[in-house]
C-alpha positions as CSV (number, residue, x, y, z in Angstrom):
1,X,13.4,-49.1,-63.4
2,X,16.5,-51.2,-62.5
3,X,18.0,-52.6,-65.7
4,X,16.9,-55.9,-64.4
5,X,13.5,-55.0,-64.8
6,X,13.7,-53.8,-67.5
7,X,15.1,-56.8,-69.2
8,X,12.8,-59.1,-67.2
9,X,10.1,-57.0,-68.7
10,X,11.6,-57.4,-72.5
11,X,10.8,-61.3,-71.7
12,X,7.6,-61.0,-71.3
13,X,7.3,-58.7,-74.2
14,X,9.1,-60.8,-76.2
15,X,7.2,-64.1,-75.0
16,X,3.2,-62.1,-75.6
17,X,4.8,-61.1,-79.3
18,X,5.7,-64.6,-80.2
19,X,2.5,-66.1,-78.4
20,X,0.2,-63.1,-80.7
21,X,1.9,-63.5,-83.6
22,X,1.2,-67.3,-83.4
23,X,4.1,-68.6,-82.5
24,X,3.8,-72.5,-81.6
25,X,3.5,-72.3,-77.5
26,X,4.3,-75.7,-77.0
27,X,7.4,-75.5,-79.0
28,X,11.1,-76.1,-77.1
29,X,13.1,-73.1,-78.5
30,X,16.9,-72.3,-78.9
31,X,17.1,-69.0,-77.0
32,X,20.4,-67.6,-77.6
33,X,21.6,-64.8,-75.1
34,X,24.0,-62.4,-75.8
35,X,27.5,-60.9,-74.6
36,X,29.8,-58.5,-75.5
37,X,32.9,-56.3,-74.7
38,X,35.9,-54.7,-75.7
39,X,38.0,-56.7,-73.6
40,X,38.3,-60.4,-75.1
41,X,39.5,-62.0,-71.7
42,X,36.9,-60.7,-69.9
43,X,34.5,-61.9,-72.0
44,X,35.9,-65.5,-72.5
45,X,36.0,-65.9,-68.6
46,X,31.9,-65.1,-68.7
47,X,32.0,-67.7,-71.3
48,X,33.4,-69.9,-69.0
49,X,31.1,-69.2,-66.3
50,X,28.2,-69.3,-68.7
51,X,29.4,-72.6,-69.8
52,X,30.1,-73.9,-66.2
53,X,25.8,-72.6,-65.6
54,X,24.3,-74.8,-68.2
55,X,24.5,-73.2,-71.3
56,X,26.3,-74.1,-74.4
57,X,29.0,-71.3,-75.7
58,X,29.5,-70.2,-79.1
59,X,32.6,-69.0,-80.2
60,X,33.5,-65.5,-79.4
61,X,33.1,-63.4,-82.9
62,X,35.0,-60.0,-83.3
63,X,33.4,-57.2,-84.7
64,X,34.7,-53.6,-85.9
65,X,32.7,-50.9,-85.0
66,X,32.2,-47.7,-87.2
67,X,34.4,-45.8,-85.0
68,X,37.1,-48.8,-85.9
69,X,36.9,-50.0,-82.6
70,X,36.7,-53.5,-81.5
71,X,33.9,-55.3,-79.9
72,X,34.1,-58.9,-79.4
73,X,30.9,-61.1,-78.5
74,X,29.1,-64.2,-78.0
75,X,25.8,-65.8,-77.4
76,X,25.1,-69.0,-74.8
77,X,22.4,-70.9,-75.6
78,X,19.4,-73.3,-74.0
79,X,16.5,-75.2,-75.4
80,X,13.7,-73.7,-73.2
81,X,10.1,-73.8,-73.6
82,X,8.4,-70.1,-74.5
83,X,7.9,-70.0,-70.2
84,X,8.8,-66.3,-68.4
85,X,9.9,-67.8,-65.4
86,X,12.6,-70.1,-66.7
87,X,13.8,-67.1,-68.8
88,X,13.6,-64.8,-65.9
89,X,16.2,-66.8,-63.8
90,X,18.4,-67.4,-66.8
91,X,18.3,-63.6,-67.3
92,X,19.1,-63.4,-64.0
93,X,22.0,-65.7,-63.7
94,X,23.5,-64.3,-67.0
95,X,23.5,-61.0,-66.2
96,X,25.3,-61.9,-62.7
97,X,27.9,-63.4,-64.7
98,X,28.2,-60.3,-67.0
99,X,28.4,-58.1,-63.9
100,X,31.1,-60.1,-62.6
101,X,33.0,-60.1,-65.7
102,X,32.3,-56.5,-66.4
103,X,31.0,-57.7,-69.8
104,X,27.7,-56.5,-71.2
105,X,24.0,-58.4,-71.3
106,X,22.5,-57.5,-74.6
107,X,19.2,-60.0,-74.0
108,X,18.2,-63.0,-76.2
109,X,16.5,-63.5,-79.2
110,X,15.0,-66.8,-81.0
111,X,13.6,-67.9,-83.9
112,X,9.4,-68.1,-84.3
113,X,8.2,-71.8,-85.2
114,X,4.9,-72.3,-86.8
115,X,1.8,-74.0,-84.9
């Protein structure tokens, strides 16, 4: 499996879990997807291009690692409805623009809302 399936698969993993565990499916959600690398001006020129896609852009955060190494990251957001197929193209144009950039996908994640 191609890592774009696999990540097209966690959204509708992610999607059935939220939906199961009763999750409001009429609900608008903030999904925020995630960056990262090791190389900051890499990662702000995904920014960029995430930016220039639709999404809004948090600022980059810098983290140290255990191995005291630096890993810088940050997450573009959308309001989007719990729906697979708007999630699979914006997991597909994100991870173009990581691939460009050299930068590293790391998925999405949102926040469950009560029905």
């Amino acid at each position: 499996m191609s890592e774009l399936e696999e990540w097209l698969a966690f959204n509708r993993e992610t999607v059935d879990a939220l939906l199961a565990d009763g999750s409001d499916p009429d609900a608008v959600y903030s999904i925020e997807y995630h960056f990262a690398s090791n190389n900051f001006d890499k990662l702000e020129k995904a920014a960029v291009d995430a930016f220039k896609a639709g999404f809004e852009v948090g600022d980059a955060e810098e983290m140290i690692l255990d191995d005291g190494g630096t890993l810088f990251c940050f997450d573009a957001v959308a309001e989007r409805d719990l729906n697979v197929e708007q999630l699979d193209a914006d997991t597909k144009t994100l991870m173009t623009i990581a691939d460009k950039h050299n930068v590293y996908y790391d998925g999405w994640g949102t926040h469950f809302i009560e029905s």
